[in-house]
C-alpha positions as a printed Julia matrix, in Angstrom:
87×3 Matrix{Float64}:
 123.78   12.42  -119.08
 127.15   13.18  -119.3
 129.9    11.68  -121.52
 132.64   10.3   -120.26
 135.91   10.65  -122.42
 137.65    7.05  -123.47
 140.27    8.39  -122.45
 139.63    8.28  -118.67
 137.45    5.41  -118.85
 141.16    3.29  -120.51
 142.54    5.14  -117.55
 139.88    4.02  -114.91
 139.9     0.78  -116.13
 143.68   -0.18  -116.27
 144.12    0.95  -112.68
 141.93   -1.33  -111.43
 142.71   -4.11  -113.66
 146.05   -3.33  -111.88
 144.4    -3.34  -108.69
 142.92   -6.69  -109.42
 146.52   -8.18  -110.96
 148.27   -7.34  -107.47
 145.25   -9.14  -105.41
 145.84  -12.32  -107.61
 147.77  -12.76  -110.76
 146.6   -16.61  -110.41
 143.27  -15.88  -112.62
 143.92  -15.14  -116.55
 140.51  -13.07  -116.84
 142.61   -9.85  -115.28
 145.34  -10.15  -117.38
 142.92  -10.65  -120.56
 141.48   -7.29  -119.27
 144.65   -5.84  -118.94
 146.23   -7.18  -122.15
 142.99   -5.49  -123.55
 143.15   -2.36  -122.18
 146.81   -1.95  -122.77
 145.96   -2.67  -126.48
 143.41   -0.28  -126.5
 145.76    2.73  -124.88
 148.52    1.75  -127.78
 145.59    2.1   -130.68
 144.71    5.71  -129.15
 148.22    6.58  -129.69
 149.03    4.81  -132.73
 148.89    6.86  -136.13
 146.31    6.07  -138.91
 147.3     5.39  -142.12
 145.19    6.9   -145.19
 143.21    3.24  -145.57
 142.68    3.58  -141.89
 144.88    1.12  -140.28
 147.13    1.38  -137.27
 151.3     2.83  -138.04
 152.71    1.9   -134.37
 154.43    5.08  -133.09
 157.26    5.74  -130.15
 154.17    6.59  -127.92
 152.07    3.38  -128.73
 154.57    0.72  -128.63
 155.24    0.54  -124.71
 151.43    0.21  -124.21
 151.44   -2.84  -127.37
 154.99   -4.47  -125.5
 152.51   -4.53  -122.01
 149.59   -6.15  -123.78
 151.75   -8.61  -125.12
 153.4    -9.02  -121.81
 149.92   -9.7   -119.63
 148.8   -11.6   -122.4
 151.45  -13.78  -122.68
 151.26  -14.39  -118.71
 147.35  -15.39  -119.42
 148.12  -18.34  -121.44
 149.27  -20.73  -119.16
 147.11  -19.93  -116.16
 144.41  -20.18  -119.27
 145.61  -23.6   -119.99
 146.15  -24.66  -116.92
 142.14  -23.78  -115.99
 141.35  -25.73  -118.98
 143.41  -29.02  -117.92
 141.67  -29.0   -114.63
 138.22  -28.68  -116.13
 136.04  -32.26  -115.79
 135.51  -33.79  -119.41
């Protein structure tokens, strides 16, 4: 079986996250996916230090700033699904 490189699976993924966002940005699950995969792109082009954790670089920052940003819109479509859930 082949391998397919993470690379192209972020890719793959993001696009159709995307997709998903511009059918509905009414459900928080997309943007959790998104804010995820956005993440993930920013760690592949992030530097590692010598104890292994992530230095942010020029390239990695724009992908961290849109994580943050379709996080941030999850949280109160989040809460919102929350406050309308039965007790």
């Amino acid at each position: 079986m082949r391998e397919i490189p993470r690379a192209r699976i972020l890719t793959v993924s993001s696009r159709r996250a995307k997709r998903a966002r511009d059918v509905t940005d009414k459900t928080q699950i997309v943007l959790l996916h998104l804010g995820a995969y956005y993440r993930i792109k920013g760690d592949t082009l992030a530097q590692h230090a010598p104890d292994g954790t992530l230095v942010s670089t020029a390239q990695s920052l724009p992908w961290y700033q849109k994580s943050v940003e379709a996080l941030s819109a999850a949280v109160p479509l989040d809460h919102e699904f929350n406050d309308d859930k039965p007790p």
